[in-house]
TINULO-8994 format. One record per atom (N, C-alpha, C): x, y, z; atom name; residue in one letter. Coordinates in steps of 0.05 Angstrom, whole numbers. Atoms other than C-alpha are relative to their C-alpha. Layout:
% residues N
<<X,Y,Z>,'CA','A'>;
...
//
This chain:
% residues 223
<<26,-9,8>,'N','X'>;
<<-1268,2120,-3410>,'CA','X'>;
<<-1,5,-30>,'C','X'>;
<<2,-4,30>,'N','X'>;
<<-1293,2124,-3482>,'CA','X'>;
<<-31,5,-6>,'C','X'>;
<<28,0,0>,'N','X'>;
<<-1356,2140,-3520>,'CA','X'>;
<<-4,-18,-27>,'C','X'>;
<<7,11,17>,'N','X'>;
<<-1344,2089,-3569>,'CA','X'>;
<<7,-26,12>,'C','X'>;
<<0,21,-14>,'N','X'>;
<<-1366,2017,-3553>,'CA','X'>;
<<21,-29,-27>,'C','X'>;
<<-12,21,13>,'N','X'>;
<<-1314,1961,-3586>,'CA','X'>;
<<2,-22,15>,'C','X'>;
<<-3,21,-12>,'N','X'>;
<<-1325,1894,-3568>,'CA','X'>;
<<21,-32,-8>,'C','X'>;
<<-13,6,20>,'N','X'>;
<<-1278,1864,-3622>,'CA','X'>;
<<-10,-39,2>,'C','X'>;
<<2,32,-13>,'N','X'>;
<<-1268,1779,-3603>,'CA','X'>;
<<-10,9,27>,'C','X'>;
<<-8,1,-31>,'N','X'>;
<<-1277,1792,-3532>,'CA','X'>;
<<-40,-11,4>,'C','X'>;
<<27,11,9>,'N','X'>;
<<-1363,1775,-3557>,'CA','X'>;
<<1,-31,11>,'C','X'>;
<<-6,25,-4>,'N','X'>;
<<-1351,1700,-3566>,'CA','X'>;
<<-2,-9,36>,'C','X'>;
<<-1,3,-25>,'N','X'>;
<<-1327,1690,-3502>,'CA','X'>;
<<-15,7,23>,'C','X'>;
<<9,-5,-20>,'N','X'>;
<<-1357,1727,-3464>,'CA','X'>;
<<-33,-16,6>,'C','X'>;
<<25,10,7>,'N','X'>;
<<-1426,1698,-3486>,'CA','X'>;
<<1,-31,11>,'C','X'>;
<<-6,28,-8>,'N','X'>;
<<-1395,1625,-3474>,'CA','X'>;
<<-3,-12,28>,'C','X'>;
<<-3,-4,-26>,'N','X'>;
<<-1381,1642,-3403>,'CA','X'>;
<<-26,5,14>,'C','X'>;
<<12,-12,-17>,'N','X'>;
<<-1438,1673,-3393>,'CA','X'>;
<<-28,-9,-12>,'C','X'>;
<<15,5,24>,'N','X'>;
<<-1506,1650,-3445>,'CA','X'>;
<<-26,6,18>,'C','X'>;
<<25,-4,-11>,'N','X'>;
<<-1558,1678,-3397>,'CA','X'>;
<<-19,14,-23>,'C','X'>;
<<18,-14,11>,'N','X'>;
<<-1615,1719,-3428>,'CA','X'>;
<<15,30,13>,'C','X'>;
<<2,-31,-16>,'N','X'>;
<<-1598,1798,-3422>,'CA','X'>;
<<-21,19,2>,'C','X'>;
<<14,-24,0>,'N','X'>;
<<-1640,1858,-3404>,'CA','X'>;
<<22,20,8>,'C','X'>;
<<-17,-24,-2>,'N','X'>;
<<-1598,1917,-3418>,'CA','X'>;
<<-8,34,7>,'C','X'>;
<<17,-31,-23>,'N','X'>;
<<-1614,1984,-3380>,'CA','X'>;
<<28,23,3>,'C','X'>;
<<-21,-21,10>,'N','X'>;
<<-1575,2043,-3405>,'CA','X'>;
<<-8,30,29>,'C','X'>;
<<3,-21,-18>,'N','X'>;
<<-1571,2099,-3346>,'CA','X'>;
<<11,23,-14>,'C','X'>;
<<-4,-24,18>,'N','X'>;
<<-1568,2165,-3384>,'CA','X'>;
<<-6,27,31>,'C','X'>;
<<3,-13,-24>,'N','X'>;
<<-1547,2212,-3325>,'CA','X'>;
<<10,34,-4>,'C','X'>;
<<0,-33,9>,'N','X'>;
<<-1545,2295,-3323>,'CA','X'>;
<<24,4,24>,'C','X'>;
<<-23,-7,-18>,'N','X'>;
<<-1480,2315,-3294>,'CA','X'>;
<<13,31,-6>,'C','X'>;
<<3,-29,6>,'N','X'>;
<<-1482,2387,-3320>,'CA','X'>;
<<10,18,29>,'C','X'>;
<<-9,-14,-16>,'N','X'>;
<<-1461,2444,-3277>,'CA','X'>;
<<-9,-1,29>,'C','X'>;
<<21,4,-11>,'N','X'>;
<<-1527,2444,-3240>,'CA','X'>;
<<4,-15,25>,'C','X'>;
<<0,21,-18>,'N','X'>;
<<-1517,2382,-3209>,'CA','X'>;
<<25,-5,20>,'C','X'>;
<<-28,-1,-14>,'N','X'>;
<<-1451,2401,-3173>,'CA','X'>;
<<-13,1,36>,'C','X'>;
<<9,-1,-19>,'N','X'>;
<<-1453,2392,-3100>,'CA','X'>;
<<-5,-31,13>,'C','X'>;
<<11,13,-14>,'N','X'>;
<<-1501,2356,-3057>,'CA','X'>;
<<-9,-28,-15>,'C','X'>;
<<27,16,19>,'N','X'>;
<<-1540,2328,-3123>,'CA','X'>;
<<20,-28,-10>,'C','X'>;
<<-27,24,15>,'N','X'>;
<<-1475,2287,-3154>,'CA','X'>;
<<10,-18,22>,'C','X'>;
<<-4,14,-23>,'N','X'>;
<<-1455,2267,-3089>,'CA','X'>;
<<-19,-27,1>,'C','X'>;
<<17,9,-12>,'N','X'>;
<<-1518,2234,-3071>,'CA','X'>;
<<-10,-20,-18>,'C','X'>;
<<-4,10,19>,'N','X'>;
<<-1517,2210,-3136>,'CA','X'>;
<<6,-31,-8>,'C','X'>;
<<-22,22,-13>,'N','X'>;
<<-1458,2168,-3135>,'CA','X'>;
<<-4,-14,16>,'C','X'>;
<<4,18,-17>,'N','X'>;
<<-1473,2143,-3077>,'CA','X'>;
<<-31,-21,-4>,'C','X'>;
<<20,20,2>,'N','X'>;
<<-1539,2111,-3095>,'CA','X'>;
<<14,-18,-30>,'C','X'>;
<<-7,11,17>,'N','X'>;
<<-1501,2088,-3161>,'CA','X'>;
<<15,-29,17>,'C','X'>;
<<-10,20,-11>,'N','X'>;
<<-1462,2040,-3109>,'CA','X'>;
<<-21,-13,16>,'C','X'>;
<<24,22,-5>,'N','X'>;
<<-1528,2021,-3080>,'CA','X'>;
<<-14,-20,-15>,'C','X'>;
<<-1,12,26>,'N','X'>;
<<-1540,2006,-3145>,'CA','X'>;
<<2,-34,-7>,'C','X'>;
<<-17,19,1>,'N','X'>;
<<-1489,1954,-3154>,'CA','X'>;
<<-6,-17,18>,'C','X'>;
<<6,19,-24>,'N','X'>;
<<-1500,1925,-3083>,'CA','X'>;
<<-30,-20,-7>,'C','X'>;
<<17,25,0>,'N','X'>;
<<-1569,1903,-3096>,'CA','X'>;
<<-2,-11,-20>,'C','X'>;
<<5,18,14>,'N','X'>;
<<-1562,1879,-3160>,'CA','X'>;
<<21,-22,1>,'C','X'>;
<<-18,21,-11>,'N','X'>;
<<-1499,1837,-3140>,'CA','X'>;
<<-5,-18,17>,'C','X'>;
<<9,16,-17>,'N','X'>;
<<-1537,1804,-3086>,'CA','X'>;
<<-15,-22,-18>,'C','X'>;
<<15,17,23>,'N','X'>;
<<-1583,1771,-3142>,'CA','X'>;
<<13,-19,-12>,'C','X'>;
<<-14,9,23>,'N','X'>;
<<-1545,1718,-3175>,'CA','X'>;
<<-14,-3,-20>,'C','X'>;
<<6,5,19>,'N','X'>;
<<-1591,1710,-3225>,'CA','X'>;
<<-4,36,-19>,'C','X'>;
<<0,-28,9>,'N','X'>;
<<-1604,1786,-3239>,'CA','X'>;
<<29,13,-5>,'C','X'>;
<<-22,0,2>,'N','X'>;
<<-1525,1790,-3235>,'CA','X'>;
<<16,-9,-23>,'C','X'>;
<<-3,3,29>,'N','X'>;
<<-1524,1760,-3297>,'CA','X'>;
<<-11,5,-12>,'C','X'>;
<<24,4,16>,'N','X'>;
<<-1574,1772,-3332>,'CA','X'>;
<<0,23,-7>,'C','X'>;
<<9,-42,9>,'N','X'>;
<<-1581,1854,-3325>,'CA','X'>;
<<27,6,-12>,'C','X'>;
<<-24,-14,9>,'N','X'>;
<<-1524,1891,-3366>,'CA','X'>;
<<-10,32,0>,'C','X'>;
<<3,-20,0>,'N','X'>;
<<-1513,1959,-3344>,'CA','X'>;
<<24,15,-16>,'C','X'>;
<<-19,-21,19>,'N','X'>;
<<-1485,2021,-3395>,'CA','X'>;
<<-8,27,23>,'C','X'>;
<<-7,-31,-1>,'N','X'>;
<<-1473,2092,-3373>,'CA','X'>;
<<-6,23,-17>,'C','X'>;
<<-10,-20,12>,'N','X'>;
<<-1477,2154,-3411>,'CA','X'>;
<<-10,31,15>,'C','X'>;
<<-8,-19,-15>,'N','X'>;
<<-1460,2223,-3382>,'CA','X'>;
<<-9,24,-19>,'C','X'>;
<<1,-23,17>,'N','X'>;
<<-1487,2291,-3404>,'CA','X'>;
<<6,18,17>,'C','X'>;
<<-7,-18,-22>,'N','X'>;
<<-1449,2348,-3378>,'CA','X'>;
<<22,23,-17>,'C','X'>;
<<-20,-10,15>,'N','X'>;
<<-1417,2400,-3430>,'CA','X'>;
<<7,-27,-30>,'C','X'>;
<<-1,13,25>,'N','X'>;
<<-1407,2333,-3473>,'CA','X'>;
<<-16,-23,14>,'C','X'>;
<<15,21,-9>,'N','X'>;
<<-1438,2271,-3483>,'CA','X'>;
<<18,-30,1>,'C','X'>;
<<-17,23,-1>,'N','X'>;
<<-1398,2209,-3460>,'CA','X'>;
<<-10,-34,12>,'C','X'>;
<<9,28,-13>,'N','X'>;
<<-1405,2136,-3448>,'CA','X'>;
<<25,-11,12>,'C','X'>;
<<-20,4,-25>,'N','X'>;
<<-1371,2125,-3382>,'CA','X'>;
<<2,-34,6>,'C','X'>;
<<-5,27,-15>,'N','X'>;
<<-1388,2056,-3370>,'CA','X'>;
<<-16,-23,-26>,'C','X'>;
<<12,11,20>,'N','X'>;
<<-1398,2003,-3436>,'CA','X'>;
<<-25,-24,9>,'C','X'>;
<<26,16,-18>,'N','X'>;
<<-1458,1946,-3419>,'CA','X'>;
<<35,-18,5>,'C','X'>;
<<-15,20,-12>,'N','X'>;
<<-1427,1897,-3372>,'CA','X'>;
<<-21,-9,27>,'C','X'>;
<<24,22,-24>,'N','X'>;
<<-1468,1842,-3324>,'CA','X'>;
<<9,14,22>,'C','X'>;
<<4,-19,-27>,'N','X'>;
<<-1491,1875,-3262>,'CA','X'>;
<<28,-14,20>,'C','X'>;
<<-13,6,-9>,'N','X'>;
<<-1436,1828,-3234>,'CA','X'>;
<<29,13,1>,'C','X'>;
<<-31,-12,5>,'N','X'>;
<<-1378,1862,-3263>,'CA','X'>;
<<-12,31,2>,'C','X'>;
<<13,-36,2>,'N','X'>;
<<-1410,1936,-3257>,'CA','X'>;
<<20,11,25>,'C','X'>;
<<-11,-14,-14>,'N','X'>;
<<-1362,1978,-3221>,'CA','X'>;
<<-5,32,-5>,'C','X'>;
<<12,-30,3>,'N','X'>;
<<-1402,2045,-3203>,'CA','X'>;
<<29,18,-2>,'C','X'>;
<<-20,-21,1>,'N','X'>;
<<-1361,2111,-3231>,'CA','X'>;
<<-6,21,16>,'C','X'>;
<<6,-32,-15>,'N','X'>;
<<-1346,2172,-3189>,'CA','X'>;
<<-4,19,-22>,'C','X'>;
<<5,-24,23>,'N','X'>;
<<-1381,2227,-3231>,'CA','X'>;
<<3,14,14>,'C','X'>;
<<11,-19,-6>,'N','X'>;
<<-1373,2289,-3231>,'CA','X'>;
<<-1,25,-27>,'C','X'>;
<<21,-13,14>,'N','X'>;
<<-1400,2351,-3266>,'CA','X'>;
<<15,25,-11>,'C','X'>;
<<-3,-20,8>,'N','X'>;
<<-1387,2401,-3309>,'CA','X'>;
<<-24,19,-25>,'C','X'>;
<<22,-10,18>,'N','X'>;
<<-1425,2442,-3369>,'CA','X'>;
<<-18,4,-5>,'C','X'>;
<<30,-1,19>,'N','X'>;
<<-1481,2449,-3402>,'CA','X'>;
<<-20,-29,-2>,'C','X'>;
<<24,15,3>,'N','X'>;
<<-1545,2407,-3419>,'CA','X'>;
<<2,-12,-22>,'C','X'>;
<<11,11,26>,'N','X'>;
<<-1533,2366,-3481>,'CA','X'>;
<<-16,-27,-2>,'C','X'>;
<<16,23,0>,'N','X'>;
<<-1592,2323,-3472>,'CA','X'>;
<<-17,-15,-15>,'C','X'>;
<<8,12,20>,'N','X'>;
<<-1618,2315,-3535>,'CA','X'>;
<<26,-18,-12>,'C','X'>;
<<-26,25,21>,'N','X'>;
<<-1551,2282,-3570>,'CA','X'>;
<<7,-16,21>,'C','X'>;
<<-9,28,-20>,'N','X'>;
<<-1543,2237,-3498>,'CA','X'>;
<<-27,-19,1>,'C','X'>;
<<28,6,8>,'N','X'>;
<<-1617,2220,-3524>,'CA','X'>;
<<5,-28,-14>,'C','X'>;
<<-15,10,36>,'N','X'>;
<<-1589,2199,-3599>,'CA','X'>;
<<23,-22,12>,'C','X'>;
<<-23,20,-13>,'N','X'>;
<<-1521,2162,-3556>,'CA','X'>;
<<-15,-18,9>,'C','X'>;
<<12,29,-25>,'N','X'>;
<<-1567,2114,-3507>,'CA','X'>;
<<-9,-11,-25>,'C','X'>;
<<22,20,23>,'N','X'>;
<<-1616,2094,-3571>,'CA','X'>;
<<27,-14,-8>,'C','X'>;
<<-25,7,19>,'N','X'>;
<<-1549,2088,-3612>,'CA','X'>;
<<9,-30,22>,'C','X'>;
<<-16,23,-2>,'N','X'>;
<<-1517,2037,-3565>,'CA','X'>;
<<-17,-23,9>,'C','X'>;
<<20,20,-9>,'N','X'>;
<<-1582,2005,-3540>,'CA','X'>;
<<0,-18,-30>,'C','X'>;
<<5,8,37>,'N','X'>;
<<-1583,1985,-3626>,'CA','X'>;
<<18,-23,8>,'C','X'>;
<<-19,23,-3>,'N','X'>;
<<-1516,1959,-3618>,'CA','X'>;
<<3,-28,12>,'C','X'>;
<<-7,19,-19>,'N','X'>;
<<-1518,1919,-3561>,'CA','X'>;
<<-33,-29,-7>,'C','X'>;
<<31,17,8>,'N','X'>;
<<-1589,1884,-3584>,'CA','X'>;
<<15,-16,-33>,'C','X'>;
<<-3,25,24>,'N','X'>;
<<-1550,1857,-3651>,'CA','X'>;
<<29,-17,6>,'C','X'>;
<<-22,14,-14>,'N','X'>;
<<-1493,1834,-3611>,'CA','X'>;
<<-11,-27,6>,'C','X'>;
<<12,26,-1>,'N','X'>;
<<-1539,1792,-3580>,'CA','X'>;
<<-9,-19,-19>,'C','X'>;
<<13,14,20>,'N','X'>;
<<-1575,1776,-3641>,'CA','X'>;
<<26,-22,-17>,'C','X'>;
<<-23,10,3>,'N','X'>;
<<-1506,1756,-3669>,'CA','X'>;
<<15,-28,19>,'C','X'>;
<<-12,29,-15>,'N','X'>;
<<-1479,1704,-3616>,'CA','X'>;
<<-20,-10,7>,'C','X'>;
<<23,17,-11>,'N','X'>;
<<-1553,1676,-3609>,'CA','X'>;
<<-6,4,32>,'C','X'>;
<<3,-4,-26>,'N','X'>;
<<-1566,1705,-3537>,'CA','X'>;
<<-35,13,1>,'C','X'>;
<<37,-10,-1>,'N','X'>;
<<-1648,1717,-3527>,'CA','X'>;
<<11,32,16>,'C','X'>;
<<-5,-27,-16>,'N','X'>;
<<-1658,1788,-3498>,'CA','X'>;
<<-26,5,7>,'C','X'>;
<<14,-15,-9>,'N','X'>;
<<-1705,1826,-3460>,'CA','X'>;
<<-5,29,-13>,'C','X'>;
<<5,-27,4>,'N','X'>;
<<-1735,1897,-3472>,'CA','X'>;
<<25,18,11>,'C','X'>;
<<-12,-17,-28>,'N','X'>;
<<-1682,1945,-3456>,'CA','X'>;
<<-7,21,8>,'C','X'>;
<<13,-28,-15>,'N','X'>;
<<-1688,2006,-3414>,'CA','X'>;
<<16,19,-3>,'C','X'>;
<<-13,-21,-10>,'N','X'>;
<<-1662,2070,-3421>,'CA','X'>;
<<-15,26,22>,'C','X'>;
<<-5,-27,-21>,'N','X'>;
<<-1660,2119,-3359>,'CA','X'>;
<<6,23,-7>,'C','X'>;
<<-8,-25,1>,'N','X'>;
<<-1652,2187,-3358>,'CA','X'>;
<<-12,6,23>,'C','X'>;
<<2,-8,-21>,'N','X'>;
<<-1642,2223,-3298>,'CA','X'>;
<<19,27,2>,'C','X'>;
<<-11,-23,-5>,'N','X'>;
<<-1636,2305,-3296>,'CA','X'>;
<<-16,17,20>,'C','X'>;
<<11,-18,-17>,'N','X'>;
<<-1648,2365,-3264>,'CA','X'>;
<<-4,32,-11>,'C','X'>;
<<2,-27,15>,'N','X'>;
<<-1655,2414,-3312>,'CA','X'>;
<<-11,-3,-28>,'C','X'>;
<<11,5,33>,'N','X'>;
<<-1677,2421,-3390>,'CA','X'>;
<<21,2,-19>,'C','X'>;
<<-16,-6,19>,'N','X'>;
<<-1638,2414,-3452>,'CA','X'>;
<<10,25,-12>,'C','X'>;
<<-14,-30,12>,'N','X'>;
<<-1592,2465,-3480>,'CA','X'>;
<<8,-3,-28>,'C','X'>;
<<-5,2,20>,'N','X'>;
<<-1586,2435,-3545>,'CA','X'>;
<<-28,-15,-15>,'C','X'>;
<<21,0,8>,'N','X'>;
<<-1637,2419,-3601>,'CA','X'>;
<<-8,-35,15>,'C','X'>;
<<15,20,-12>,'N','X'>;
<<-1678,2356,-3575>,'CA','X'>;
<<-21,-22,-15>,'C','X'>;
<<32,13,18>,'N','X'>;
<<-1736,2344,-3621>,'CA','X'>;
<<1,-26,-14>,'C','X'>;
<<-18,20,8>,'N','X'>;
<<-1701,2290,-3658>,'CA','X'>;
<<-3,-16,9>,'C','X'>;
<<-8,21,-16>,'N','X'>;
<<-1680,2253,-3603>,'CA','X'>;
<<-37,-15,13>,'C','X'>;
<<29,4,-12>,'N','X'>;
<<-1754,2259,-3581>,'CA','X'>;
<<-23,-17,-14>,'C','X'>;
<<4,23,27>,'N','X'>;
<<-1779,2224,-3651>,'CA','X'>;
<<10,-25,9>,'C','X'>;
<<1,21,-2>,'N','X'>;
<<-1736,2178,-3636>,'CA','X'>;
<<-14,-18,27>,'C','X'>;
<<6,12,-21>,'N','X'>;
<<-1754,2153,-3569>,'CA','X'>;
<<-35,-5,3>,'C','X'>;
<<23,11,13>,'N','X'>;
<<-1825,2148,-3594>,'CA','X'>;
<<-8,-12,-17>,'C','X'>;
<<-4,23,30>,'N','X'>;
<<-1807,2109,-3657>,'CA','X'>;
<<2,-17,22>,'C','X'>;
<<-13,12,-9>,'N','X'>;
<<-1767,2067,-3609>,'CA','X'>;
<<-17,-13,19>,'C','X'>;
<<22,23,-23>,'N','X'>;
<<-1829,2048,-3556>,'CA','X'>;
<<-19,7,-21>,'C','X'>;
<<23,17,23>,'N','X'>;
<<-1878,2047,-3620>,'CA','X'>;
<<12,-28,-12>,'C','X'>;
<<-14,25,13>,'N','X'>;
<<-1834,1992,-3648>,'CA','X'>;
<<2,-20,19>,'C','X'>;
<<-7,13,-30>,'N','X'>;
<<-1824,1962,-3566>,'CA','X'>;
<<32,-11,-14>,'C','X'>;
<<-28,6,1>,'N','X'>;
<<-1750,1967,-3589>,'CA','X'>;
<<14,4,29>,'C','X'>;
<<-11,-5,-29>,'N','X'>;
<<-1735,1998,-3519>,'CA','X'>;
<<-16,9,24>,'C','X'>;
<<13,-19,-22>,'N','X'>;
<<-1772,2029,-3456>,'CA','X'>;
<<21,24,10>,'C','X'>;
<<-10,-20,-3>,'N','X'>;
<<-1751,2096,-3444>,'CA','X'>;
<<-16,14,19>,'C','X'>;
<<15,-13,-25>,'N','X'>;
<<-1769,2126,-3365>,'CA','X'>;
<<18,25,-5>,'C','X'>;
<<-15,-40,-14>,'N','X'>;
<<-1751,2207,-3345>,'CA','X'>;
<<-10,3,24>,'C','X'>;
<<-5,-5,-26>,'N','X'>;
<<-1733,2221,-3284>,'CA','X'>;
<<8,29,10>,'C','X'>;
<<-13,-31,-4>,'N','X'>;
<<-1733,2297,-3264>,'CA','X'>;
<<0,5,26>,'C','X'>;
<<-14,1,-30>,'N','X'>;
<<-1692,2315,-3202>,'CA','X'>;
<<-11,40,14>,'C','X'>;
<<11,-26,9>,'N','X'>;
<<-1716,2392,-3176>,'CA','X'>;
<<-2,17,-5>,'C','X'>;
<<12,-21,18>,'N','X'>;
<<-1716,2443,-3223>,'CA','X'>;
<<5,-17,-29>,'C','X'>;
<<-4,7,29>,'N','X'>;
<<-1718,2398,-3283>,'CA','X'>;
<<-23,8,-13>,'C','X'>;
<<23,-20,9>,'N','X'>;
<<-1764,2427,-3335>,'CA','X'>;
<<-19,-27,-15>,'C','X'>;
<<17,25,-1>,'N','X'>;
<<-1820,2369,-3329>,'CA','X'>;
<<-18,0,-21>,'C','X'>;
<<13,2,26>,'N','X'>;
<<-1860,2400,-3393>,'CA','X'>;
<<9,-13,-22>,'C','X'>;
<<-10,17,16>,'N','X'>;
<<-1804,2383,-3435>,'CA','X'>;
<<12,-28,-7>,'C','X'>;
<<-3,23,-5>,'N','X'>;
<<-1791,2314,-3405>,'CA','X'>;
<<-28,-12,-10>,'C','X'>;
<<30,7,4>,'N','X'>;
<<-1867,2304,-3417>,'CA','X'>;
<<5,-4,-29>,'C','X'>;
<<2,4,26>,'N','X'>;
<<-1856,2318,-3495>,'CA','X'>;
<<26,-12,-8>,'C','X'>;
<<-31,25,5>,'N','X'>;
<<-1796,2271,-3498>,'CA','X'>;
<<-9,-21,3>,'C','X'>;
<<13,29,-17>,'N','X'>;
<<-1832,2214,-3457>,'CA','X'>;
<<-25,-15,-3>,'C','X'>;
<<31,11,4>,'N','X'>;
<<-1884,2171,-3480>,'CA','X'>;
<<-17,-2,32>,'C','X'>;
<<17,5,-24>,'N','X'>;
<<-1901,2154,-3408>,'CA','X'>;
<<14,21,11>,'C','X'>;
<<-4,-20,-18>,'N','X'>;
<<-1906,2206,-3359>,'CA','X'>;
<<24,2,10>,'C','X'>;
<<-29,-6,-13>,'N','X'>;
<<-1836,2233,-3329>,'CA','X'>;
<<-14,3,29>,'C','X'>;
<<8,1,-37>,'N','X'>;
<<-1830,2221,-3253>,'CA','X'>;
<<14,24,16>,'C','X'>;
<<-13,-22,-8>,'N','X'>;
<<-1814,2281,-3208>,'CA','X'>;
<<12,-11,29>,'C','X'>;
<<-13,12,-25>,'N','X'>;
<<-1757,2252,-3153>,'CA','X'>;
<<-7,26,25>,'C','X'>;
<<6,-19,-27>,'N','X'>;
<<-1781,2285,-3081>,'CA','X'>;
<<46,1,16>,'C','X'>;
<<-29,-8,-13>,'N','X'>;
<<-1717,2318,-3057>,'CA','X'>;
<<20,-16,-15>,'C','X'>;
<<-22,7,3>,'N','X'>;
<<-1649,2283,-3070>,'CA','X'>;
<<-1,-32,8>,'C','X'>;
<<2,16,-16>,'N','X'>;
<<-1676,2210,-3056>,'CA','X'>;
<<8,-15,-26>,'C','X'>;
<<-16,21,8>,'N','X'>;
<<-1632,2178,-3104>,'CA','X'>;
<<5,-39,-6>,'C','X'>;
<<-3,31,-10>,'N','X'>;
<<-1626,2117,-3066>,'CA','X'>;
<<-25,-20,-4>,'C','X'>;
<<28,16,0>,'N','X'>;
<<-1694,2104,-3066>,'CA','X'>;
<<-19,-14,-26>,'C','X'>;
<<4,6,34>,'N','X'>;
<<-1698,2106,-3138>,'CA','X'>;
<<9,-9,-9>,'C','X'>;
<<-15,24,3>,'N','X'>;
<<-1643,2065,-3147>,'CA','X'>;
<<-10,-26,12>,'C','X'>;
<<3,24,-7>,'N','X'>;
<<-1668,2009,-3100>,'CA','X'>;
<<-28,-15,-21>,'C','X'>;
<<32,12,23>,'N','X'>;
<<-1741,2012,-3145>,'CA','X'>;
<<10,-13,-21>,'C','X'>;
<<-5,6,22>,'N','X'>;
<<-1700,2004,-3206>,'CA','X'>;
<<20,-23,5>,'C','X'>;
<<-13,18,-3>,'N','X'>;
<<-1657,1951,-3187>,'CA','X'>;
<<-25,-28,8>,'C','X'>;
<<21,18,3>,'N','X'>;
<<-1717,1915,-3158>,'CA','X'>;
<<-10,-4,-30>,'C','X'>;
<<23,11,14>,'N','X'>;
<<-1761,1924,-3220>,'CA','X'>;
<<22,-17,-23>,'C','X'>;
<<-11,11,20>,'N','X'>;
<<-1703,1901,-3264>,'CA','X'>;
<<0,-31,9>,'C','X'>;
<<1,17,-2>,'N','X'>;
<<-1692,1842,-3222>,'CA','X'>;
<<-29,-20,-5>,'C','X'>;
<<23,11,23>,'N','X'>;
<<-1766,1821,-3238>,'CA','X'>;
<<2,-17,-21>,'C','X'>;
<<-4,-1,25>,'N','X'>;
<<-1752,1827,-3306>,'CA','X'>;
<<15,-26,-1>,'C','X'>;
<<-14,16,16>,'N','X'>;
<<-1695,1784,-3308>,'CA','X'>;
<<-10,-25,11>,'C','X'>;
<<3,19,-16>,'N','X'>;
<<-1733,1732,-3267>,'CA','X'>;
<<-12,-12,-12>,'C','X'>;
<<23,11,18>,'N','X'>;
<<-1779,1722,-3323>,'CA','X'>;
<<7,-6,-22>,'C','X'>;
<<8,7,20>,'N','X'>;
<<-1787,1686,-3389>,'CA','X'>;
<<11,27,-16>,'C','X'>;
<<-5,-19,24>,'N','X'>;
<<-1753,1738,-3453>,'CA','X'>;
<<-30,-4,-9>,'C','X'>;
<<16,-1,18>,'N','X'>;
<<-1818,1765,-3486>,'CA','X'>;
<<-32,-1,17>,'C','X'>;
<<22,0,-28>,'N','X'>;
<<-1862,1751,-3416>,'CA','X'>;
<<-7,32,-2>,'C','X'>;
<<13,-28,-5>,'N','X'>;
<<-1900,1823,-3393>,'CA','X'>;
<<3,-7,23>,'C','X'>;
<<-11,0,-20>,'N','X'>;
<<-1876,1833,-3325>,'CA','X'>;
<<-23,33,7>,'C','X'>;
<<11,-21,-16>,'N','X'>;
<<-1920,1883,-3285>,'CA','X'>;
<<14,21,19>,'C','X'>;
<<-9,-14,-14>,'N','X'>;
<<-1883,1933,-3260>,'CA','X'>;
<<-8,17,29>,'C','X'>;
<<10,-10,-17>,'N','X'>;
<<-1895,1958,-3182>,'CA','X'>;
<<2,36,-13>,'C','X'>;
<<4,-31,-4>,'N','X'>;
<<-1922,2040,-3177>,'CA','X'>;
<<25,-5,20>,'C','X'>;
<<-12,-15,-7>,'N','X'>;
<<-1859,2075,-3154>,'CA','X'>;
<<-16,13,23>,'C','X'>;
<<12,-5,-20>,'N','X'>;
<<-1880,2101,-3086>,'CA','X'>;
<<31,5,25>,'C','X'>;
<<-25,-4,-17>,'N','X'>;
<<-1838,2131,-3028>,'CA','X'>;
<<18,28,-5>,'C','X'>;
<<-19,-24,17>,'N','X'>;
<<-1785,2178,-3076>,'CA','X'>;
<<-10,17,-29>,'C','X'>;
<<8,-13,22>,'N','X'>;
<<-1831,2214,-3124>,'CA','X'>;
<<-16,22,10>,'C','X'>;
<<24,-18,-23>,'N','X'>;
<<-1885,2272,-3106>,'CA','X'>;
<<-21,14,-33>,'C','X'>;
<<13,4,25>,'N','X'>;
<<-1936,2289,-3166>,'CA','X'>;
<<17,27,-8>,'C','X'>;
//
């Protein structure tokens, strides 16, 4: 595990092997104290639902690259992008504090990277996505991170969704989130995993630069 992404030669190749179009979709996940229990558990386990339906896709199997990053006492990048094919979900689990503004500043940071990687070996790309998915509010300054992620969908450099699990503090997801933050009903994980694996597959089904209509979320949310 590392929170620094080096891809040295290993680019080339991989691109050769592989020259699909990407849409990269950064899961920025709250693993803080909070979430000890039932919440991480349930977690995890939809992270391997995850995997399942986007591995069934072969074309979304190449095409989606999923990253990781972990806020929980620190901020780490557990899992670097890699095609939904090679994605092997991690067992998290939880400790610390809320640093959800600097795992804010980390997702933009490697969403940058990974967008001139592409640009670099000539690979088209998609919009990427960063996720965030907590259950509580930041414990460190934020505001920053919150600039950026509104630079970042004024520019359509990235789409940035919030996902608050229940007691996350949904005012300050609101002033982080250009678009409304979604409030997950109970611990339904899975269900929010299968949406997001669907709407990605979409995505990758389409034309780089296409507008893809995303279905309303329905089922695992409650207003």
């Amino acid at each position: 595990m590392t929170d620094q992404i080096s891809y040295g030669g290993f680019e080339a190749s991989e691109f050769a092997e592989n020259p699909e179009p990407r849409v990269a979709c950064v899961l920025l996940l709250d693993v803080s104290g909070s979430m000890m229990g039932r919440p991480i558990d349930e977690l995890n386990a939809a992270l391997v639902t995850f995997k399942d339906t986007m591995a069934a896709d072969s074309l979304a199997s190449r095409r989606a690259e999923i990253a990781i990053v972990t806020f929980g006492g620190v901020v780490a990048v557990v899992q670097d992008f890699v095609t939904a094919e090679h994605f092997v979900p991690p067992v998290l689990q939880t400790r610390g504090d809320t640093p959800m503004g600097q795992a804010i500043a980390r997702a933009i940071d490697i969403v940058t990277e990974r967008k001139q990687i592409y640009k670099r070996n000539g690979i088209c790309f998609y919009r990427p996505w960063v996720f965030l998915i907590t259950d509580g509010g930041p414990t460190d300054a934020w505001n920053t991170a919150a600039n950026r992620v509104r630079q970042g969908e004024n520019d359509k450099a990235f789409v940035f969704f919030a996902v608050g699990v229940e007691n996350a503090n949904i005012e300050t997801l609101k002033a982080i989130s250009v678009r409304d933050p979604l409030k997950l009903r109970g611990l339904q994980f899975r269900d929010l995993f299968l949406w997001l694996s669907q709407s990605m597959q979409s995505v990758s089904c389409s034309s780089p630069g296409d507008k893809v209509p995303l279905t309303v979320p329905s089922g695992w949310t409650e207003i």
